[in-house]
C-alpha positions in Angstrom: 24.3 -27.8 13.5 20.9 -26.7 14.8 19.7 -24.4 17.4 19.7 -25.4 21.2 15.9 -25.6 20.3 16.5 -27.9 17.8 15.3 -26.0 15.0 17.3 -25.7 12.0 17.5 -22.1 10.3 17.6 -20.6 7.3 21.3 -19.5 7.8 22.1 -23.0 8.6 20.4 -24.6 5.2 21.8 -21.8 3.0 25.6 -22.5 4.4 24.7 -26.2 4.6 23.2 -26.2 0.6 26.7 -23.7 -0.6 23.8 -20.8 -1.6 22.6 -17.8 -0.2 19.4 -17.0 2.4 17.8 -15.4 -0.6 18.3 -18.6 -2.3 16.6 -21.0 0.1 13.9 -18.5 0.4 13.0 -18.9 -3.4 12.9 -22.4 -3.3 10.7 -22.5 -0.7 8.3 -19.1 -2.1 9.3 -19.2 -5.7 10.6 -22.0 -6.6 10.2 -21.0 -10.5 13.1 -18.9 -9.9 15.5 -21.2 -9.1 17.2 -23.6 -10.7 16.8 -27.5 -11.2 19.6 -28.8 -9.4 20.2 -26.1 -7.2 16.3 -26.3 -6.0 17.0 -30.1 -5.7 20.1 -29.8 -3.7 18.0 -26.6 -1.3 15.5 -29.3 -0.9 17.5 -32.5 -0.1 19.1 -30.3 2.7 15.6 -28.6 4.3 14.7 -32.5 4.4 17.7 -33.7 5.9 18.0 -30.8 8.6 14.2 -31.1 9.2 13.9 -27.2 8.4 10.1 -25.5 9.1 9.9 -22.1 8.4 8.3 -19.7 10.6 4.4 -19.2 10.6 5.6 -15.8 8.3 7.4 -17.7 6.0 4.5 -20.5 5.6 2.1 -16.9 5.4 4.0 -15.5 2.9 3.8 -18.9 0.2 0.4 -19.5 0.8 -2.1 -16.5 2.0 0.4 -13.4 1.7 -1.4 -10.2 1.5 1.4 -8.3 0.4 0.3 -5.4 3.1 2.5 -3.8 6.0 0.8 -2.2 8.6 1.4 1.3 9.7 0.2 3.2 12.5 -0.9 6.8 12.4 -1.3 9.1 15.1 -4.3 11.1 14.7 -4.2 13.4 17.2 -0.1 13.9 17.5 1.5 17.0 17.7 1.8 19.0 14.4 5.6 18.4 14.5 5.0 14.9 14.7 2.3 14.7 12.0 4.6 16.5 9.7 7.0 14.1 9.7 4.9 10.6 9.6 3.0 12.0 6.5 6.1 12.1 4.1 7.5 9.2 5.8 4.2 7.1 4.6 4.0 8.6 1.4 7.4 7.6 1.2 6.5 3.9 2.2 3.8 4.2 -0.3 5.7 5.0 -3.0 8.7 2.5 -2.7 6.7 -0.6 -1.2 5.1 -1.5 -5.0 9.4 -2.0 -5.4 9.3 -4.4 -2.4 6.3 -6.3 -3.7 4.0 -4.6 -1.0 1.9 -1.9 -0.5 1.2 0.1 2.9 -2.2 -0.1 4.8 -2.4 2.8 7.4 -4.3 2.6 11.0 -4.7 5.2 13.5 -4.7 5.8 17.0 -5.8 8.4 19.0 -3.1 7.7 22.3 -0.2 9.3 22.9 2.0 6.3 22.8 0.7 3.3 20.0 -1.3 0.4 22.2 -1.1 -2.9 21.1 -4.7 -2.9 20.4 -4.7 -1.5 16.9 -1.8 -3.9 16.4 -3.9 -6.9 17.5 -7.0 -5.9 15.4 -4.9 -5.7 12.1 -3.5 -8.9 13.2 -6.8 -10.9 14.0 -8.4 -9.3 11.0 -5.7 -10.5 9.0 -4.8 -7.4 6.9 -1.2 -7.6 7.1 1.8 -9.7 6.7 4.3 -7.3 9.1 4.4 -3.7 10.4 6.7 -0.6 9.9 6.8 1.0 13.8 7.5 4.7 14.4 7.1 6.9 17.5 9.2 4.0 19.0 10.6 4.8 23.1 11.7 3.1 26.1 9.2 0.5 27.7 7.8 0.1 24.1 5.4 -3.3 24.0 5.4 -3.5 20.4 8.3 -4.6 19.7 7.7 -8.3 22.1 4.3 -8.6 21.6 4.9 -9.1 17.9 8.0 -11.6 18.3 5.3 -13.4 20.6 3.2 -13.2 18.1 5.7 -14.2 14.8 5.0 -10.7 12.9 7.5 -9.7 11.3 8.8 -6.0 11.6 10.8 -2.9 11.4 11.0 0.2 13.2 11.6 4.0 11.9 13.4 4.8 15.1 15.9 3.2 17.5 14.2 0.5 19.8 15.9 2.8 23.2 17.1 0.9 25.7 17.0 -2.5 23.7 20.4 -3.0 22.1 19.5 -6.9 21.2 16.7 -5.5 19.0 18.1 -4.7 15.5 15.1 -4.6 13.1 15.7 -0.5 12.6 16.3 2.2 10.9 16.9 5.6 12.0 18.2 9.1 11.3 21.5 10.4 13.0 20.6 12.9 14.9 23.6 14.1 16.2 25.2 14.2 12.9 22.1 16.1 11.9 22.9 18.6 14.9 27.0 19.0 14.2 26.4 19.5 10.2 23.6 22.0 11.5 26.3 23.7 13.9 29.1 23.4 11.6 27.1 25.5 8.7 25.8 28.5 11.1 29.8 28.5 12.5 30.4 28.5 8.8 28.6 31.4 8.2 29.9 33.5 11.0 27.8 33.6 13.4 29.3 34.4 16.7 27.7 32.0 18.6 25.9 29.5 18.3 23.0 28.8 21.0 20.8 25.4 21.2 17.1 25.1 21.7 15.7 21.9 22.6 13.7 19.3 24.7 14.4 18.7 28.4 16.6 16.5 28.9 15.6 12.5 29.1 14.3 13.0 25.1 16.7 10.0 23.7 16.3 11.9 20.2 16.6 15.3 21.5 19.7 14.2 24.1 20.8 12.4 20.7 20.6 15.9 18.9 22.4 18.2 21.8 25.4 15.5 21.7 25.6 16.6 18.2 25.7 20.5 18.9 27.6 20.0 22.0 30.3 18.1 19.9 31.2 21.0 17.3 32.3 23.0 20.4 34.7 20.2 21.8 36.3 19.4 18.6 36.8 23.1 18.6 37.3 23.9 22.2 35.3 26.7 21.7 32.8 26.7 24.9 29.6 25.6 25.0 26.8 28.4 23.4 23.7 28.9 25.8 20.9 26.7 26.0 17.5 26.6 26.5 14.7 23.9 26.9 10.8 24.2 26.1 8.3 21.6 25.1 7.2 20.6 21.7 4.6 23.5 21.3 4.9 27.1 19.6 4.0 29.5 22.5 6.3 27.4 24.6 9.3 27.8 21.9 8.1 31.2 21.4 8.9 32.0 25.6 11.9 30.2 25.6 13.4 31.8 22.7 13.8 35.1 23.9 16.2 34.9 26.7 18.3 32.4 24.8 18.1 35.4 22.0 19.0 38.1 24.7 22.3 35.2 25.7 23.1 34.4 22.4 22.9 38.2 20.8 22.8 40.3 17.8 24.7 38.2 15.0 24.6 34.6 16.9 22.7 31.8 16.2 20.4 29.2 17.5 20.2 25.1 16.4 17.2 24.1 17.4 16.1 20.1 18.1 12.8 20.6 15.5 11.3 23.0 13.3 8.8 23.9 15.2 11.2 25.2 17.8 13.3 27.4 15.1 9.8 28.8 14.2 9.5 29.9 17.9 12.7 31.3 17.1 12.0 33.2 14.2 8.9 34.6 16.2 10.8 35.9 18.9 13.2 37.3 16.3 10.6 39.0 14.6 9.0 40.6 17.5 12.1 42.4 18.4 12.8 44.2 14.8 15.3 41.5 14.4 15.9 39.6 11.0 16.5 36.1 10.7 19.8 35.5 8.6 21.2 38.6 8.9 20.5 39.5 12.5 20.6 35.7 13.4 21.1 32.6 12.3 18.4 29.7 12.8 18.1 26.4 11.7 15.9 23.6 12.4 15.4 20.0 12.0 13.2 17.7 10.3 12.9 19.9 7.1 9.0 19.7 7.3 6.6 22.2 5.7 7.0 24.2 8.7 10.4 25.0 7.2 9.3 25.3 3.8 7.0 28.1 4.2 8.7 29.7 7.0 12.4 29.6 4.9 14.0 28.2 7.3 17.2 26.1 7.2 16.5 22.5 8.4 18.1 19.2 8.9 16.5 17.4 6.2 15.6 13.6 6.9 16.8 10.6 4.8 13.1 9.7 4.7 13.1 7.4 1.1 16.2 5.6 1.8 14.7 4.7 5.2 11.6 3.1 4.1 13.6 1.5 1.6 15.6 -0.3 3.7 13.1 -1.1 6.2 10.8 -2.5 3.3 13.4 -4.4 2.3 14.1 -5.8 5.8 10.7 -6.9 6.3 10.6 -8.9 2.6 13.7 -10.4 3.7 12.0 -11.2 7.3 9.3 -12.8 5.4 11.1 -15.0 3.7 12.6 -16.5 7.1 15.3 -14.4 6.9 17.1 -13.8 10.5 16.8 -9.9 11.7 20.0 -8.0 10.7 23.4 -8.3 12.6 22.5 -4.5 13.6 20.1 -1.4 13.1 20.9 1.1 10.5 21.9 5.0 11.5 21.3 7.3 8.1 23.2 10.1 8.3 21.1 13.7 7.3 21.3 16.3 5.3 20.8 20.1 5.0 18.4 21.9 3.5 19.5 25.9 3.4 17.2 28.6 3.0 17.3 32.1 4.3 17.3 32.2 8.0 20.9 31.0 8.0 22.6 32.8 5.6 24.0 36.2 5.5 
């Protein structure tokens, strides 16, 4: 049975043929890998459903580049940066695995414009794109369905549900293990510093925090808000240090945050792991240098399974039933231990 458009699909000649997506794929890309008369029986069945793959598909046999796109965001905030850059060496590294390799573009906008986008695509560089920086409103994600690019986001597509071509990091799971360790460790409270609310991944993060303390019924630690930047971290630190007291602790949202932390520590003869307890997330180099305990992000088995997506997308492959949520892990250093 076809689509109401009256387009067959790839699902419906695999089921139709008794063989997998993967399988119909071949035949149609590389045919060498399958055999006789399962290739014959593939192809009897495209002919009697009158499959066509899509324009990526047709791409993919006969001018596939083997590139994915990747935008970069020159002039993004240090916390920002420090993620992206081990998220595309990590693309880099596993896409020769995925029969790819990654070809970076940059931006100098706060939010990614569909202009760099259309230039890659017009230029004809790439065969699909790996998003990131994804938020509510994004165009992206339906100018390139317009368009028949195949990709995949690093990020939730918020407020989007029917959109499933992602992958992202759990951050409040990032946030309760975070919690659960400082709690762990005996810190007496356990305070959270983050961004104001309406951040989907920082409200993502706080439900995390806010979690450990119901599953406990323990009441909720103090709070405090500030925007990504160091003086501003810096400033909100200290009253949430004066709440949370000698021998508590703060979770903070990012690194860069836990380093504001550390700073207004500092400043007040106090020492971080034994006088409190911070920790971080995103486990950049902030955190390396500074010591400080950090969520640490899934970032390899991420771009694996979003390269993998996108080879499957290009071989007329359907997007996945759903997105994927990674759980994190957790980096300890100094600044939460006592």
């Amino acid at each position: 049975m076809t689509t109401m458009a009256g387009r067959a699909t790839i699902r419906e000649v695999a089921d139709a043929a008794g063989v997998s997506r993967q399988t119909v794929s071949n035949s149609l890309i590389h045919p060498e890998r399958v055999k006789g008369p399962t290739l014959e029986r593939v192809r009897r069945v495209i002919d009697e459903l009158g499959y066509r793959p899509s324009n990526a598909a047709q791409s993919l046999r006969s001018q596939r580049t083997g590139a994915v796109g990747f935008e970069l965001n020159a002039t993004g905030s240090a916390t920002r940066n420090a993620v992206s850059f081990p998220f595309v060496l990590a693309l880099s590294e596993r896409a020769p695995a995925h029969n790819g390799h990654i070809v970076t573009f940059g931006t100098t906008s706060e939010h990614p414009l569909l202009s760099g986008y259309e230039d890659m695509v017009r230029s004809q560089l790439v065969d699909a794109f790996i998003l990131a920086d994804t938020h509510e409103g994004d165009p992206r994600p339906d100018w390139l369905d317009g368009a028949r690019i195949p990709y995949a986001a690093f990020g939730r597509l918020w407020g989007r549900p029917e959109l499933t071509s992602w992958a992202d990091v759990d951050g409040a799971h990032g946030l309760r293990i975070a919690t659960e360790h400082l709690l762990a460790q005996g810190y007496s409270t356990v305070g959270f510093l983050g961004w104001p609310a309406g951040s989907q991944v920082g409200d993502d993060r706080r439900r995390g925090w806010a979690a450990v303390h119901e599953d406990r019924s323990m009441p909720l630690g103090p709070e405090a808000m500030a925007v990504q930047d160091l003086g501003a971290a810096t400033a909100a630190a200290g009253p949430l240090l004066d709440q949370v007291g000698r021998g508590g602790a703060i979770a903070c949202a990012s690194d860069m945050f836990a380093l504001g932390v550390e700073r207004a520590a500092a400043a007040r003869g106090w020492r971080s792991g034994t006088d409190i307890g911070i920790c971080g997330f995103d486990a950049s180099v902030i955190a390396e240098i500074e010591s400080l305990t950090s969520v640490a992000l899934p970032l390899y088995e991420i771009a694996d399974h979003l390269l993998g997506l996108l080879q499957d997308r290009l071989g007329g492959a359907p997007p996945p039933a759903a997105g994927l949520l990674v759980e994190p892990g957790l980096t300890i250093r100094s600044s939460s231990t006592r």
